[in-house]
N, C-alpha and C positions, 0 to 999 in steps of 0.2 A: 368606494365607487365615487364620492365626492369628490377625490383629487381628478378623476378622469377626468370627471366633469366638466370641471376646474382646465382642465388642461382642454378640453374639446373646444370649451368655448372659444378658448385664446385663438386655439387653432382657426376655427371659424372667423373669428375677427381678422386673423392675419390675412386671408386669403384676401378680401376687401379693402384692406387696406395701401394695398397695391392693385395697380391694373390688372395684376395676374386674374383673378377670380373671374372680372367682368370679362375679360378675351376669354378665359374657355368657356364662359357661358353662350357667349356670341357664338367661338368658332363649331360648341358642338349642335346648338341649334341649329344654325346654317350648314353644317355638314350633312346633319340628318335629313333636314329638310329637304335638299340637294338629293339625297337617294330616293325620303319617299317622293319627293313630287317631281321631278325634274329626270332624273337619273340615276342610274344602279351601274355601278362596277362590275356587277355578278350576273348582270340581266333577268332583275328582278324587277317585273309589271310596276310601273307606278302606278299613284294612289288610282289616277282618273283612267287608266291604261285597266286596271281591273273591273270585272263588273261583281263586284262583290263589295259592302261596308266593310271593310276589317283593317287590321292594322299588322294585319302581315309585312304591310311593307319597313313597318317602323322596327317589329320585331323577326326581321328575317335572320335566317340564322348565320348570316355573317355580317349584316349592318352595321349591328350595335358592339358583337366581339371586334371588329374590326375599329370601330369608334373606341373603344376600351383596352385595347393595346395604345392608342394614341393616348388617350385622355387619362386614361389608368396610370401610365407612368408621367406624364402632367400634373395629375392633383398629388401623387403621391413624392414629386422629385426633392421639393423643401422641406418637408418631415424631418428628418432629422438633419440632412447635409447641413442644414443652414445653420440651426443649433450647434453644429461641429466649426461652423467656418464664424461664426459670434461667437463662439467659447461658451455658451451657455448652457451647454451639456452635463457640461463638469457642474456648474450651478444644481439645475435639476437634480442630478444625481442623488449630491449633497444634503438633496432635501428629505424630509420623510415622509418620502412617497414610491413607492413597491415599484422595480420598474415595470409588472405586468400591468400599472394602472396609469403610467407615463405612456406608453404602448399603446391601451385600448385607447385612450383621451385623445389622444395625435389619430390611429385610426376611426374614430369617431367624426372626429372634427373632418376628417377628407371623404366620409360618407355623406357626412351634409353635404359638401360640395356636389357629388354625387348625383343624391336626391332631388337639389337644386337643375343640375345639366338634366335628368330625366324629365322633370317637373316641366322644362320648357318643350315638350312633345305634348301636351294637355292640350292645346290648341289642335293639331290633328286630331285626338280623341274628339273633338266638338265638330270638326269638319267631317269626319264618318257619321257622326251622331246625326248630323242633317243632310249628308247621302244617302242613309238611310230610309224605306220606303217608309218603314213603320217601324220609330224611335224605342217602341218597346219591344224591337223582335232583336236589337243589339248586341250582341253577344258579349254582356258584361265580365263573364268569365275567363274568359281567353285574356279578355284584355288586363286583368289583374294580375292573371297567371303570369302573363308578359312580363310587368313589372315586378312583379317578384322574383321572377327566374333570373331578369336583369340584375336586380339590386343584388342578391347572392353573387352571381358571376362579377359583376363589376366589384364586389366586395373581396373575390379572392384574388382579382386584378392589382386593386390599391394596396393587399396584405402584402405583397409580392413586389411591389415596389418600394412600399415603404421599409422593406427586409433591406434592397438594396441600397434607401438613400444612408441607410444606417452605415453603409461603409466607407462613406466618403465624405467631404467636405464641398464638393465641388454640383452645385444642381443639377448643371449642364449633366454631367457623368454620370450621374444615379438617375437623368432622366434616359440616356444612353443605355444605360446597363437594364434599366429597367422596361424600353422600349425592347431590346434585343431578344431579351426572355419571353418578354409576351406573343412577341411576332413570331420566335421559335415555335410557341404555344398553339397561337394559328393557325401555322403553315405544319401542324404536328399531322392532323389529320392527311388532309390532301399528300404530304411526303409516305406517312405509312401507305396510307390506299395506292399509290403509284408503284413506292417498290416490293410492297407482298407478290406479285406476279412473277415478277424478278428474283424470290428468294427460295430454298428449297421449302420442303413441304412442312419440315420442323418450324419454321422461321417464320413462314408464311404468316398460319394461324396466330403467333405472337405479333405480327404486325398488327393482325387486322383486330386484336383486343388492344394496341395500342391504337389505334383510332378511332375509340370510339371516346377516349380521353383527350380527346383536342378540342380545342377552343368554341369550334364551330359545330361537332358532333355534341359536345355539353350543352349546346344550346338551339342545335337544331329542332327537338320538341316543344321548345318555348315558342317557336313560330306558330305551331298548331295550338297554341294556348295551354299547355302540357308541361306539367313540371313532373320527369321520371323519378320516383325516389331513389335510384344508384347514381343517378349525375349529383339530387341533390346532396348526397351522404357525403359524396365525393368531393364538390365543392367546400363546403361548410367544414369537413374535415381536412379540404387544402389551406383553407384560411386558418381556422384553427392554428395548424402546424405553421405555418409563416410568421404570424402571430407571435406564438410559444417562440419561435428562433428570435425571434425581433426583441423579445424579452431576454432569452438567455445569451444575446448579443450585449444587451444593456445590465444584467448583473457581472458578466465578466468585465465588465470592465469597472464598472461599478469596484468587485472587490478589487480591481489591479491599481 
């Protein structure tokens, strides 16, 4: 676990060491802030547009999956590509260290990033906190719930990109491959729910258990401050699995 460590940090320092880190910090704050306060794609009440304290609107069920197909294949594009297009790959390798703890250490390091782009919504948490009539009737619950439901979902986001930067050398293209997927992901739900109508009666009902595995139905209880436990099993054992591939990506080739 010291070599992750080891390796998370690095990761964490890279991000900063270029622009990169500080623009997605900027662009996801200003993104978000643009749906709670300002405007919603989805035509979701802003913050002052509700007469209620909460923060539905931060964690509505498509805000933040929608920010996380963006940002999710952003934090995760240089993961490995980069190490492929530096040669430093073969480096790593060589070293002795497990590739499942070369893996977690690099996804470790782009959940900080993460934690960080979330972290900059704590200023809305303080703006409901004093819309609020009576600061102790705040419904602290939901709002943990939020972020926890977030950081798993955005956690099997980044697992899922950084699977793809593994295959290439180029950022640009593992951000591409890894924006593709996720947007797939998305638009999983809404595409099932449209054509079950459409399909006969066999086909139908598998549509409509394939939508409840899309991006925006996994997260649509976290709005209600609700973490279901089959979404969560489901996530945690998506990342999992992407993870475990991201690994036996890096021993094959390790032995080749």
């Amino acid at each position: 676990m010291g070599a992750a460590l080891a390796i998370a940090k690095r990761e964490w320092k890279a991000y900063f060491a270029s622009p990169l880190g500080f623009v997605l910090l900027i662009l996801f704050s200003l993104l978000l802030g643009l749906f709670v306060y300002l405007w919603s794609p989805f035509g979701v009440p802003t913050l002052f547009a509700r007469q209620s304290a909460d923060l539905s609107g931060v964690f509505a069920a498509r805000h933040l999956p929608l920010l996380f197909v963006l940002f999710g294949a952003a934090i995760s594009m240089r993961l490995w590509s980069e190490e492929r297009r530096l040669g430093t790959e073969e480096l790593l390798l060589t070293l002795p260290v497990r590739p499942i703890d070369a893996v977690l250490g690099k996804f470790l390091g782009a959940m900080g990033m993460l934690v960080l782009c979330l972290a900059t919504t704590l200023p809305t948490v303080y703006v409901v906190w004093s819309l609020c009539d009576d600061p102790r009737g705040l419904e602290w619950g939901p709002i943990f719930g939020g972020y926890a439901g977030s950081l798993v979902l955005g956690a099997t986001c980044i697992a899922l990109g950084q699977l793809a930067s593994a295959f290439t050398r180029d950022q640009l293209v593992a951000f591409l491959v890894a924006f593709t997927l996720l947007a797939l992901w998305f638009f999983l739900g809404d595409l099932a729910t449209n054509l079950a109508p459409h399909l006969p009666e066999r086909f139908a009902g598998a549509a409509n258990e394939v939508q409840q595995y899309g991006l925006t139905a996994l997260f649509d209880s976290v709005d209600r401050g609700v973490i279901l436990m089959k979404n969560l099993v489901f996530l945690v054992s998506a990342c999992a699995l992407l993870l475990g591939l991201n690994a036996a990506v890096l021993t094959w080739r390790k032995a080749g």
